[in-house]
C-alpha positions in Angstrom: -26.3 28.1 45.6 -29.5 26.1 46.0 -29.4 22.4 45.4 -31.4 21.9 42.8 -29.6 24.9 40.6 -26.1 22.8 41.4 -27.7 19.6 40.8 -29.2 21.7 36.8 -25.8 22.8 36.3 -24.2 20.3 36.7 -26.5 18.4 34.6 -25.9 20.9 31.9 -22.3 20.3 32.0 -22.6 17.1 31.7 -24.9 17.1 28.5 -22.4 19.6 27.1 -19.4 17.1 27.4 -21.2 14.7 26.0 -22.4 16.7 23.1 -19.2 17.6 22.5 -17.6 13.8 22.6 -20.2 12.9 19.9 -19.3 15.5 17.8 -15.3 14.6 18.1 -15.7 11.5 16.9 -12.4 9.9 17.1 -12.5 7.0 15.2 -13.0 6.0 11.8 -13.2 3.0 9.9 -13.8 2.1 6.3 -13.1 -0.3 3.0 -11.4 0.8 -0.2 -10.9 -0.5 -3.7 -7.2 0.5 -5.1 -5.0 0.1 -8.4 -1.4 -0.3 -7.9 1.0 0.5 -11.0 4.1 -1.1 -10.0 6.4 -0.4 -12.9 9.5 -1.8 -10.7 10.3 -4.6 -8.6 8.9 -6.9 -11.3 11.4 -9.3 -13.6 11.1 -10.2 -17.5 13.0 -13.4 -18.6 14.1 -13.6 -22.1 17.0 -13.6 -24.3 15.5 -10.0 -25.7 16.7 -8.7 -22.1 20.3 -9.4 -22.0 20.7 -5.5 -23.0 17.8 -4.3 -22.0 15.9 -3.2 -19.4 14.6 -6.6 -17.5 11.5 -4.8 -15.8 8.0 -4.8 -16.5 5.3 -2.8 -16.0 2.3 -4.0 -13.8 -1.1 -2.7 -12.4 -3.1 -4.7 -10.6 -6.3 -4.1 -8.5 -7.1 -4.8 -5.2 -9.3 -3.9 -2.5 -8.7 -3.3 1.6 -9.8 -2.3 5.1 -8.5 1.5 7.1 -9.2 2.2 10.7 -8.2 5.4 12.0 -7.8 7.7 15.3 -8.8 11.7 14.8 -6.6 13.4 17.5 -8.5 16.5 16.2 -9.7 18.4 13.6 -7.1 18.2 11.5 -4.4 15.7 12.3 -5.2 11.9 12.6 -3.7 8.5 13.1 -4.3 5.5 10.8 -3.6 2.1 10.2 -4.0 0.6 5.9 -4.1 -3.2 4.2 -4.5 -3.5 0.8 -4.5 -7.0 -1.5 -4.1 -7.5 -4.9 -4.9 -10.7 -5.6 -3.7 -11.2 -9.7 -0.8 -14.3 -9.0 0.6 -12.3 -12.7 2.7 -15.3 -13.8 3.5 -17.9 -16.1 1.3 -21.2 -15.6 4.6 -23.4 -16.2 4.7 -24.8 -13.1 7.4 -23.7 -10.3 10.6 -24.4 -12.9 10.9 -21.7 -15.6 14.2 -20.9 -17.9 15.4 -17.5 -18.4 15.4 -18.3 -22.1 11.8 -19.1 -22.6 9.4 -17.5 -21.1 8.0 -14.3 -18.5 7.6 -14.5 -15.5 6.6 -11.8 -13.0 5.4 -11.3 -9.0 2.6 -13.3 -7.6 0.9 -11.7 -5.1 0.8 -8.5 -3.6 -0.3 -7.9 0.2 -0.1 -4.1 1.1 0.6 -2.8 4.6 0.9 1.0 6.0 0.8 3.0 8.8 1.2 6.5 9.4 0.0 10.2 10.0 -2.6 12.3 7.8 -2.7 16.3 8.4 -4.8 18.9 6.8 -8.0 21.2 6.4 -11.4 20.5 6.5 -13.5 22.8 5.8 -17.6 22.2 5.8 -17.9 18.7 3.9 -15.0 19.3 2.0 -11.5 17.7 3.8 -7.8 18.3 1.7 -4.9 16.3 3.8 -1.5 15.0 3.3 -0.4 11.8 4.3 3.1 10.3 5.2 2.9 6.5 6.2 5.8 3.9 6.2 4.9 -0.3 5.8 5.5 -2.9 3.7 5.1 -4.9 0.1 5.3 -8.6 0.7 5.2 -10.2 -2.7 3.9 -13.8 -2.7 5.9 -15.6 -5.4 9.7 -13.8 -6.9 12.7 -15.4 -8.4 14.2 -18.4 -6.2 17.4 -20.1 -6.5 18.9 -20.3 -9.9 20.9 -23.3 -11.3 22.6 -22.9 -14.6 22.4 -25.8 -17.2 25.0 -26.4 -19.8 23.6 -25.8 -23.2 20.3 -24.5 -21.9 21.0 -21.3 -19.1 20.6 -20.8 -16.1 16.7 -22.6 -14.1 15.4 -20.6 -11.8 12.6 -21.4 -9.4 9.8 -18.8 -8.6 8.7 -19.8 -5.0 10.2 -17.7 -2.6 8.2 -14.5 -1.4 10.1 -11.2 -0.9 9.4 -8.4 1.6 10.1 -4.9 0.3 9.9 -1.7 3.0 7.6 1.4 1.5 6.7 4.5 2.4 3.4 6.3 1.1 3.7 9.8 -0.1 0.7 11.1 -1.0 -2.4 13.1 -0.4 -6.5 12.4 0.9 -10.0 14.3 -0.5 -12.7 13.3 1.6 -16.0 14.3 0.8 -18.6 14.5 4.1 -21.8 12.9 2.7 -23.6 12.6 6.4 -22.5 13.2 9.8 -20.7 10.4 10.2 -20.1 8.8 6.6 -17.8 10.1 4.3 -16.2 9.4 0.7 -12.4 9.5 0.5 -10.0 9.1 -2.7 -6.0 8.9 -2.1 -3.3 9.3 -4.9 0.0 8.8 -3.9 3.8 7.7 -4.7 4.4 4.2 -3.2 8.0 4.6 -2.9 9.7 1.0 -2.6 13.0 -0.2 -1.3 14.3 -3.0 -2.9 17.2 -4.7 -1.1 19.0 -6.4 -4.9 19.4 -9.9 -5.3 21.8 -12.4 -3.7 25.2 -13.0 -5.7 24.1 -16.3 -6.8 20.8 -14.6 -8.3 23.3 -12.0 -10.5 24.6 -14.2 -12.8 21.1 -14.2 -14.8 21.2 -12.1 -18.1 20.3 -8.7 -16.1 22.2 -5.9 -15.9 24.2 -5.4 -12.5 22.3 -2.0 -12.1 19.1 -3.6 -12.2 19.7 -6.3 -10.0 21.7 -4.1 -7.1 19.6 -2.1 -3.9 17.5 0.7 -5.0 14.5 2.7 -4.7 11.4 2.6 -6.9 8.5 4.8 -7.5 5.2 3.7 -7.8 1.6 5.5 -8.0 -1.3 4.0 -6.1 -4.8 5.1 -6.4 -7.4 4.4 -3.8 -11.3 5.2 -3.3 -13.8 4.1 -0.9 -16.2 4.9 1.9 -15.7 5.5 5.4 -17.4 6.0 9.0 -16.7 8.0 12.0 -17.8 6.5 15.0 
């Protein structure tokens, strides 16, 4: 073969490969806003909740940052943050009694990381996602001292960790050749470990207060870009 026709071919190949790297385009990045409707996790105080339910339902918005790794087509790594910023409590100070008032979470800081799989077909992309993390609450119910005549006063400055797992599903809509719209809805399933003994003499029930698992739905929207 002639040196000049090795030298084209070779060329060739090369331009192919590259082509073809450009067109992978393994990475993605991109910046969401997302509503939260926690219905669990969160405490009511009040003399009303000695026989009732002591939860609260909450929804906050927040907004975060995604970066992600496309093994191919179909199937891709990614890494989530979210933070809702609403503190969500009682401006009484760091001392509240159970008797008085409602208090609930502070913040909420948001952390996942998992698998997404699916189709994608033209602009239009339909995947599942399955990705374990975290829910770190800024401000939840501290120690507890009861008070003769009064009840029980409980601080509300210790933060609380809870383990979650995203269950959910992606629509992404392909707008250029590298941006994209994407939307998630999903069940943010939360583990929460109970509180301590000391904590269990407040006027919940012991169900409420024991370990158990709570459901809530997130939605998410923003705009990404594959680089």
């Amino acid at each position: 073969m002639p040196k000049e026709t090795l030298l084209a071919v070779v060329a060739s190949l090369l331009l192919v490969c590259s082509a073809q790297a450009q067109d992978q385009k393994k990475f993605e990045a991109g910046m969401q806003f997302s509503m939260l409707r926690e219905g669990n996790g969160v405490f009511n105080f009040g003399p009303t909740q000695i026989l009732a339910n002591p939860r609260v339902d909450r929804t906050p918005l927040g907004f975060g940052g995604r970066i992600g790794y496309n093994i191919n087509r179909f199937w891709s790594l990614e890494v989530e943050a979210n933070v809702f910023p609403e503190q969500n409590r009682l401006d009484l100070g760091d001392i509240v009694c159970c008797a008085n008032g409602t208090v609930i979470d502070g913040r909420i800081v948001e952390g996942l990381a998992g698998t997404k799989i699916g189709l994608r077909k033209g602009k239009l992309g339909i995947y599942g996602r399955l990705r374990p993390g975290f829910l770190h609450f800024s401000r939840s119910l501290g120690d507890c001292t009861p008070i003769p005549g009064i009840g029980p006063q409980c601080s509300f400055d210790k933060g609380r960790t809870d383990f979650a797992l995203d269950v959910g599903g992606t629509v992404e809509l392909h707008i250029s050749e590298r941006w994209f719209m994407r939307s998630d809805v999903g069940d943010i399933i939360q583990r929460f470990s109970g509180l301590p003994g000391d904590r269990q003499r407040l006027p919940f029930l012991l169900s409420d207060t024991s370990s158990q698992l709570y459901h809530n739905f997130q939605f998410t929207t923003g705009v990404g870009y594959r680089f």
